[in-house]
C-alpha positions in Angstrom: -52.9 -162.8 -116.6 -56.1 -164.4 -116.1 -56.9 -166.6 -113.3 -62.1 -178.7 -106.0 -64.1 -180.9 -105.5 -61.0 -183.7 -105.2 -62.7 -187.0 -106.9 -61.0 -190.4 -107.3 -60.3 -191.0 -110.8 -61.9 -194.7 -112.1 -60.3 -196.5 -114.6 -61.5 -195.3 -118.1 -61.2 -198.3 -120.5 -60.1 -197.9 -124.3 -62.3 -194.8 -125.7 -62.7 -195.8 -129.4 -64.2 -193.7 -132.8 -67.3 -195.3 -133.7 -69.7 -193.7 -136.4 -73.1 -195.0 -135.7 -76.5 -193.8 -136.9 -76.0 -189.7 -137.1 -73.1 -190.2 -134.6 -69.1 -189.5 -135.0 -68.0 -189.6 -131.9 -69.0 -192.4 -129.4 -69.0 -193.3 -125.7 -68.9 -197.2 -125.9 -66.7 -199.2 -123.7 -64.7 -201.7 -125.2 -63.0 -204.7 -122.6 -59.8 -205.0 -124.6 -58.2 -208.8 -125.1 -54.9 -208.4 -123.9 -54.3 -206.2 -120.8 -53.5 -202.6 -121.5 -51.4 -200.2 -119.6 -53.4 -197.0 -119.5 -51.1 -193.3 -119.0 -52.6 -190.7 -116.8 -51.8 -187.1 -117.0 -52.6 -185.1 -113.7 -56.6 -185.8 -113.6 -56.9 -187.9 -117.1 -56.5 -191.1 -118.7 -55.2 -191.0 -121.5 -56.4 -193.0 -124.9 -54.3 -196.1 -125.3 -52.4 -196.0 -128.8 -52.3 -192.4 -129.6 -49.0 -190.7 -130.3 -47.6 -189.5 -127.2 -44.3 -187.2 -128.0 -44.3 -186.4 -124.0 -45.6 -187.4 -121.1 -44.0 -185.3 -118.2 -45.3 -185.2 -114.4 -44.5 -181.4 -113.1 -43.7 -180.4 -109.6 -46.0 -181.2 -106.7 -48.6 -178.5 -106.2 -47.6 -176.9 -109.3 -51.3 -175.7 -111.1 -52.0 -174.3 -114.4 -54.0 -171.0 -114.7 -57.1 -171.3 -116.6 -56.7 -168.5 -119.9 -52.7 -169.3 -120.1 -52.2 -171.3 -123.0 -48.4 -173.4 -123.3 -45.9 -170.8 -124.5 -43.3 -171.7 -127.2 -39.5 -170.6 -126.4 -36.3 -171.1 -128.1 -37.3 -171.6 -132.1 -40.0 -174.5 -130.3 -37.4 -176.2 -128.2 -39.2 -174.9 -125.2 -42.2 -174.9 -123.7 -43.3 -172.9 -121.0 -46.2 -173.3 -118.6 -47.4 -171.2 -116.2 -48.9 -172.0 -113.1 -49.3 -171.1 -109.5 -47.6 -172.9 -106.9 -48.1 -172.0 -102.6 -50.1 -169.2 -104.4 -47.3 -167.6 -106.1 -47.3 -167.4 -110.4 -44.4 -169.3 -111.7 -43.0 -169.9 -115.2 -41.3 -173.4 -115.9 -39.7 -174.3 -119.5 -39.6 -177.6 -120.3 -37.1 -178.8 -123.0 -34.6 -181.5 -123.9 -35.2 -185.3 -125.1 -38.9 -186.1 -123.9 -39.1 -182.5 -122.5 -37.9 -183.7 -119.4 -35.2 -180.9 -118.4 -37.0 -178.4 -116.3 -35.9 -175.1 -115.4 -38.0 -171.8 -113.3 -38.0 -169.2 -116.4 -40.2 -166.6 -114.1 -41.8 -166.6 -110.8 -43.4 -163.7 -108.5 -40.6 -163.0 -106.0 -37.9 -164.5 -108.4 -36.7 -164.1 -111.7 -39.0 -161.5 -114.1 -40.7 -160.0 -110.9 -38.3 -160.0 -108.2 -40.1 -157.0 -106.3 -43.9 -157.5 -107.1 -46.1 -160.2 -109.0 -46.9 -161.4 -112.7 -49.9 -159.8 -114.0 -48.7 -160.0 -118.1 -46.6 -162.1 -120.4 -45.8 -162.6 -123.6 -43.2 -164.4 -125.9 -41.7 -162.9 -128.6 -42.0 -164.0 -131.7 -38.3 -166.0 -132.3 -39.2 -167.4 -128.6 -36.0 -166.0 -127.2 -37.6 -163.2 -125.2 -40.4 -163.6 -122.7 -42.0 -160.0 -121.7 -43.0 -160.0 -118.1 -45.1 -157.6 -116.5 -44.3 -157.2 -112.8 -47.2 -155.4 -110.2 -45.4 -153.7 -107.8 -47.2 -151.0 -105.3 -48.5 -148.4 -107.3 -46.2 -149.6 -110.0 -45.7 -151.5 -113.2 -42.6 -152.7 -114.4 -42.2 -154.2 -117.9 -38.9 -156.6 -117.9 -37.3 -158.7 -120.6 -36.4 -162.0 -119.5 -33.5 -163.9 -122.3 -34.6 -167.1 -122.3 -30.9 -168.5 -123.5 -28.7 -166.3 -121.2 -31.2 -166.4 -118.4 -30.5 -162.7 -118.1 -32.9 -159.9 -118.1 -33.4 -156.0 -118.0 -36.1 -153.6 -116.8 -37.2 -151.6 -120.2 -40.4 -149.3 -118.8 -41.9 -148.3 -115.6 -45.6 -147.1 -115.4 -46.9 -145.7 -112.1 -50.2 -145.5 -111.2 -52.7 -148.1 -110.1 -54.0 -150.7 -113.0 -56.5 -153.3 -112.6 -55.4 -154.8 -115.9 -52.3 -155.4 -117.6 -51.9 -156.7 -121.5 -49.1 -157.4 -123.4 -47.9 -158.0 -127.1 -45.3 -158.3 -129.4 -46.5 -156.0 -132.4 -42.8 -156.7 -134.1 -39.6 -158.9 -133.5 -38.4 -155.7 -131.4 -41.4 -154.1 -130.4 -43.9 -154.5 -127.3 -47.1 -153.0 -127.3 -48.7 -152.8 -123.5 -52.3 -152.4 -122.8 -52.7 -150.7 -119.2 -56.1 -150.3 -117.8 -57.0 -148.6 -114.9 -56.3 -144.9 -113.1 -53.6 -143.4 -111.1 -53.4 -143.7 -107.2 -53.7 -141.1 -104.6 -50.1 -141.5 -104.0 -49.4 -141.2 -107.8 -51.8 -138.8 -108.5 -49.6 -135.6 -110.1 -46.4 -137.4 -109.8 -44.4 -138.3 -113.5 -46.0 -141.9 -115.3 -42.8 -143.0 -115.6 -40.2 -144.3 -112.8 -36.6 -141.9 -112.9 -34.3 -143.6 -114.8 -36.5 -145.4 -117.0 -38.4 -144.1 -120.1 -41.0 -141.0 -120.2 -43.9 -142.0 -121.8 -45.8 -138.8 -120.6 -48.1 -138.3 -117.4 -51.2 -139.6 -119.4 -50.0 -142.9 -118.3 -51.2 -142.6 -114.9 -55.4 -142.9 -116.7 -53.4 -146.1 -118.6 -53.6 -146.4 -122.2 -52.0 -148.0 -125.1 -47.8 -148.2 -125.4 -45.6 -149.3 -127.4 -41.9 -149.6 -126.3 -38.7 -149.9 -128.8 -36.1 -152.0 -127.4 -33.3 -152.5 -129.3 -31.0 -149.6 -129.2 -31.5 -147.0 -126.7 -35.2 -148.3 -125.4 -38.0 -145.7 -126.4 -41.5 -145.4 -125.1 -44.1 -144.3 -127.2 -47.8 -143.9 -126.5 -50.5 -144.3 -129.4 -53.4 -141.7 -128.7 -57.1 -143.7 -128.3 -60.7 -142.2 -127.6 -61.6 -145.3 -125.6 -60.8 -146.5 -122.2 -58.3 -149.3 -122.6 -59.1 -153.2 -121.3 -57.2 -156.1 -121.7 -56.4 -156.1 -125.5 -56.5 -158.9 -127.8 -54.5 -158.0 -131.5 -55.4 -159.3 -134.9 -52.3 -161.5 -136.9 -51.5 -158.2 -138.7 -51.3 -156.4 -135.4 -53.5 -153.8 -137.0 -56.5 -153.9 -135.0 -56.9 -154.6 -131.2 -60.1 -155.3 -129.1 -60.7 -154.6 -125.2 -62.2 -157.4 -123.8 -63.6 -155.1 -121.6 -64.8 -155.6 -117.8 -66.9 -154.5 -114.9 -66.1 -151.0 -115.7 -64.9 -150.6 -119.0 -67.2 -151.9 -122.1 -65.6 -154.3 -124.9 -64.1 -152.1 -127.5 -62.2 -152.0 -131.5 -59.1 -150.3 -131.3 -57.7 -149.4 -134.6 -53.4 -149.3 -133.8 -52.7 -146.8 -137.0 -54.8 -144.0 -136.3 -56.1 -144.6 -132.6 -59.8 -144.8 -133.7 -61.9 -146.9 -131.9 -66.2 -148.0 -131.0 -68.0 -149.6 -129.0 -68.7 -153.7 -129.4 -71.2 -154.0 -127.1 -72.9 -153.0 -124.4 -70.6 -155.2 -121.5 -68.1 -156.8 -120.6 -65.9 -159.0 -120.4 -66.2 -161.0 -123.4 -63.1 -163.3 -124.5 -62.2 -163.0 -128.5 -62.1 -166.6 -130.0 -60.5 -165.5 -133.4 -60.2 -163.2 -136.3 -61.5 -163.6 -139.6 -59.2 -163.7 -142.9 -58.1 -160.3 -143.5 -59.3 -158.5 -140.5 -63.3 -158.6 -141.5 -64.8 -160.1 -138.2 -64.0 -160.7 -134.6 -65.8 -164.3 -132.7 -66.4 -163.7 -128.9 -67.6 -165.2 -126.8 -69.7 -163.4 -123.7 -71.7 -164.5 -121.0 -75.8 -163.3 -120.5 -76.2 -159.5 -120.4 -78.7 -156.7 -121.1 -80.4 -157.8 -124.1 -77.8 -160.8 -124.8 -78.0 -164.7 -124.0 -74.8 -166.5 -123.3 -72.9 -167.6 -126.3 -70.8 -166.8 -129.5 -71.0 -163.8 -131.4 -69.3 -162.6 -134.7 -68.6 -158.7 -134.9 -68.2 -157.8 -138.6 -65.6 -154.8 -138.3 -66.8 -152.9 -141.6 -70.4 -152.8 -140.5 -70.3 -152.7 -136.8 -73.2 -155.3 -136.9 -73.2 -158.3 -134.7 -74.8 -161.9 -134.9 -75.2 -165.1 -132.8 -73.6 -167.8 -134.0 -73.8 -170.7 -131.3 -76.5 -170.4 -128.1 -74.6 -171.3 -124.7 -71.4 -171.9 -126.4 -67.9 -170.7 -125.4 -66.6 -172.7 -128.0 -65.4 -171.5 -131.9 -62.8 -170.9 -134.0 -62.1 -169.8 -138.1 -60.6 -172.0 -140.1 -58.2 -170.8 -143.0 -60.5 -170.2 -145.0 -62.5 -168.1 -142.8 -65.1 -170.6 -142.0 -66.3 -170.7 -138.8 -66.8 -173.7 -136.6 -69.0 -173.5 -133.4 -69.8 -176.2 -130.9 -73.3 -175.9 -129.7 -76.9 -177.4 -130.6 -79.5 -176.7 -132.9 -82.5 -177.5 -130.5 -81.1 -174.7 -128.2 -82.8 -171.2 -127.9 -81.8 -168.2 -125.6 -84.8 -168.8 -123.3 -84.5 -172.6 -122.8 -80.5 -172.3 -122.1 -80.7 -169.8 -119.6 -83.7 -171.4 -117.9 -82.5 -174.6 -118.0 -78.5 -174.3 -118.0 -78.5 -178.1 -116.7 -80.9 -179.5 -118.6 -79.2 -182.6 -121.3 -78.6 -182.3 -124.6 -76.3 -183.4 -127.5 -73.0 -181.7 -128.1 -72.9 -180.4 -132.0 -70.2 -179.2 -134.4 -71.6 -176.9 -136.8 -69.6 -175.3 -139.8 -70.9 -172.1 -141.1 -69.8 -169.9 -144.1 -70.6 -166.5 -143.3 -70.5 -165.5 -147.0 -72.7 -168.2 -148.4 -75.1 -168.4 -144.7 -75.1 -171.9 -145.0 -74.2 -174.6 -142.2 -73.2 -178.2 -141.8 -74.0 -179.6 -138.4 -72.4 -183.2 -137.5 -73.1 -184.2 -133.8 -70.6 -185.5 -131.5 -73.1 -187.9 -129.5 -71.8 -186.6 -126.6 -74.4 -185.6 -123.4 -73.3 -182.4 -122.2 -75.3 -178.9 -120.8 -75.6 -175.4 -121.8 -73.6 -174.6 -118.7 -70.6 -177.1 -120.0 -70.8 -176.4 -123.2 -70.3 -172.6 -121.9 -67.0 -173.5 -120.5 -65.6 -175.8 -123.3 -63.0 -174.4 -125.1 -61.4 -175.0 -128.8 -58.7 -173.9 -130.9 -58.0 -174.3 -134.5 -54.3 -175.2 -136.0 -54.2 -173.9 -139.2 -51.3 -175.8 -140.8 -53.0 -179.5 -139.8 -56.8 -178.8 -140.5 -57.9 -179.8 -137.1 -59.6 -178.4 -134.2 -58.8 -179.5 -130.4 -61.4 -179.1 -127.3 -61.6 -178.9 -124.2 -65.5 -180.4 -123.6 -67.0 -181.1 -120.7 -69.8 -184.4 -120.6 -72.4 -185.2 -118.4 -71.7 -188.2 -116.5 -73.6 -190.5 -114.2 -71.2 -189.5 -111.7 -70.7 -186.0 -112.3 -69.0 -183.9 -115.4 -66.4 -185.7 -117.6 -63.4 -183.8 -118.9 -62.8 -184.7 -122.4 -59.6 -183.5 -124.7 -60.7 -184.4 -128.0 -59.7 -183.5 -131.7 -61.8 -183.0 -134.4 -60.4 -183.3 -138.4 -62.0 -180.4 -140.3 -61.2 -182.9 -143.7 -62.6 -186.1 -142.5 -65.1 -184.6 -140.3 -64.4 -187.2 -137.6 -63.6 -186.5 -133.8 -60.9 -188.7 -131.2 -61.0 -188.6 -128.0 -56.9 -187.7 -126.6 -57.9 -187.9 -122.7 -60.6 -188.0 -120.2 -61.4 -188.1 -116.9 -63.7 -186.7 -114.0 -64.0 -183.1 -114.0 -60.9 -181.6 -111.1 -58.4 -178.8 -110.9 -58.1 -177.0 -114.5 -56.2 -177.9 -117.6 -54.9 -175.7 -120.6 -54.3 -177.1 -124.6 -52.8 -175.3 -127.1 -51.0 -176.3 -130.8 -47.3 -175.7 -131.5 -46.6 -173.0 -134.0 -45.8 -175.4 -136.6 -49.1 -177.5 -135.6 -48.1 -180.9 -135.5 -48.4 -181.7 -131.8 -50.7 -180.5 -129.0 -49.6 -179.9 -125.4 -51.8 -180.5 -122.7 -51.0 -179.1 -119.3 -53.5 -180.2 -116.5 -53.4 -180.6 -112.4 -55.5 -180.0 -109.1 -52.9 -178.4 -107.4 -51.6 -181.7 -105.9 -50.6 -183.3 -108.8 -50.5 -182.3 -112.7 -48.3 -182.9 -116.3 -47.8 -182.1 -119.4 -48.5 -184.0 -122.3 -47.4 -183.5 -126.0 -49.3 -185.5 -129.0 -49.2 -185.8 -132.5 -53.5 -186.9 -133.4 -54.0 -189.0 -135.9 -55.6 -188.7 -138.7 
């Protein structure tokens, strides 16, 4: 699992396209004729006239986590949030006509983790099992909630003391968990595994990379690696893995068939972005660090050699055809963006063969920062050619939240919602691509959106 200044939100009036001089996305106001009834979500407005599937307001106090995307459950007929509410992690599905029936699918104290916290999760692939990690003391317990029976069943038991926990479904029946971290004193010579449950060795206590069977008679089994484990990230083809890596354990390639692995760089963390056709390259994203400015990287995995691809940019993605897009902006260097992370400039989407080294840069006219453009976010859905971001502009008042889209074919960008920056929010496309949820709140109020963009 990865992890306000409480504003009054002003009426934003109808945010329209306009292409003007190098420009494809605009920030004109335009009074409409007629009056129009603007929907909010839980800190935006959103665009009047766009395809809204969903519009649902979730409980009071009920706050996303920045890092945990929507999950889909149930073949897409659910989606799941997760969120903290009175400071405890819970999991609600939403599903039914308009998404409107709600149920609690997991929740620390509850069910999933009924002894301990959520510190991992992870749908499998059908959506009809969600994989919960639950921290207890000196303990982690791997559980398998049934999303249509509402039953579950303890699978695996590591003990020891982990400061990260990753997992994912490497196979309709198999769950690969990442465990990072060493054993506690009280642990310390005692058997990895809890009696009763699986024996995956006492080398779990150091953590390390598993993979449990769970149909039939549930098997652990450990796959042997030569670097310290991190939060792991896998490739489509669930060959490769990478440690984000963190304060004590540096970002590292993990190769799942043979246990091979090497170094990325020098630090952590760093957050992977995507994964080039075929397994050839990694983008990450990573903030400043010994001989590194803040930005996005591309790791080519046959080579081991790294290059920058967007200054002061936590924003990019590959495309099907393994082009990379990158928000950033070409009058940006290392020096001036860490000097002057505040400082104006123009929000840019760049497209960039890594074959050919050529790039197409179209600005968005928008007036953001290095420092927002550092915590913008995008991702790519490959069956509708189109990009959605999370940006953050440079008010008069103070930073503007923006959910926009951006058509890879028409090269054109549509602002979905936006308001002034509060709480968090978290975007991500269904499987199929068609719609985009958008979950957003300040811990007093928040909802969950669903839209189809236009074209």
């Amino acid at each position: 699992m990865h992890r306000s200044l409480l504003l009054t939100i002003p009426i934003v009036l109808l945010l329209t396209l306009a292409i003007a001089s190098c420009s494809i996305l605009g920030h004109k106001e335009k009074a409409p004729a007629t009056p129009v009834k603007l929907l909010h979500t839980g800190t935006m407005d959103l665009t009047a006239g766009i395809a809204l599937n969903a519009l649902v307001k979730t409980p009071p106090g009920f706050a996303p986590i920045a890092g945990e995307p929507p999950l889909w459950l149930q073949g897409e007929k659910e989606i799941a949030l997760v969120g903290t509410r009175d400071g405890r992690t819970q999991v609600l599905g939403f599903s039914g006509a308009g998404y409107k029936k709600m149920r609690l699918i997991a929740a620390d104290g509850g069910p999933g983790a009924p002894h301990g916290k959520i510190v991992g999760l992870a749908a499998s692939p059908d959506g009809m099992t969600l994989a919960v990690a639950e921290a207890e003391p000196g303990r982690i317990e791997i559980v398998l909630r049934y999303v249509i029976s509402n039953g579950e069943s303890s699978v695996a038991s590591f003990d020891g003391s982990f400061h990260a926990v990753s997992l994912n479904w490497m196979a309709p029946h198999t769950l690969a968990v990442g465990l990072a971290g060493g054993p506690t004193a009280e642990s310390a010579g005692a058997g990895s595994m809890r009696p009763g449950a699986p024996d995956a060795g006492g080398s779990a206590q150091a953590g390390g990379l598993f993979l449990i069977h769970v149909v039939g008679a549930v098997t652990v089994e450990q796959i042997k690696v030569a670097c310290q484990v991190s939060m792991l990230v896998f490739s489509p083809d669930m060959r490769f893995a990478v440690g984000e890596g963190d304060a004590q354990t540096p970002p590292s390639l993990f190769d799942s068939r043979n246990g091979d692995c090497r170094q990325v760089t020098l630090e952590g963390p760093i957050r992977v972005l995507g994964w080039a056709p075929e397994d050839a390259a990694i983008l990450y994203s990573a903030p400043p660090g010994r001989a590194r400015g803040p930005g996005v990287y591309r790791y080519d995995i046959a080579t081991g050699k790294t290059e920058l691809i967007a200054i002061s940019s936590g924003a990019a993605a590959y495309t099907g055809a393994g082009i990379i897009m990158a928000l950033g902006n070409r009058a940006l260097n290392a020096k001036t963006a860490m000097s002057a992370p505040d400082r104006r400039v123009t929000a840019e989407i760049a497209s960039f063969d890594p074959k050919e080294k050529q790039s197409l840069v179209n600005t968005l006219g928008t007036p953001t920062t290095p420092s927002m453009m550092m915590a913008s976010t995008m991702t790519y859905s490959h069956g509708f050619a189109e990009l959605a971001l999370q940006l953050y502009v440079a008010g008069p008042d103070g930073p503007i939240r923006e959910i926009v889209t951006y058509s890879i074919i028409d090269r054109k960008a549509f602002v979905l919602a936006s308001g002034p920056f509060r709480g968090t929010a978290v975007i991500g496309w269904s499987p199929h691509a068609s719609q985009l949820v958008v979950f957003d709140g300040d811990g007093t109020t928040g909802a969950l959106a669903v839209i189809t963009p236009s074209r």
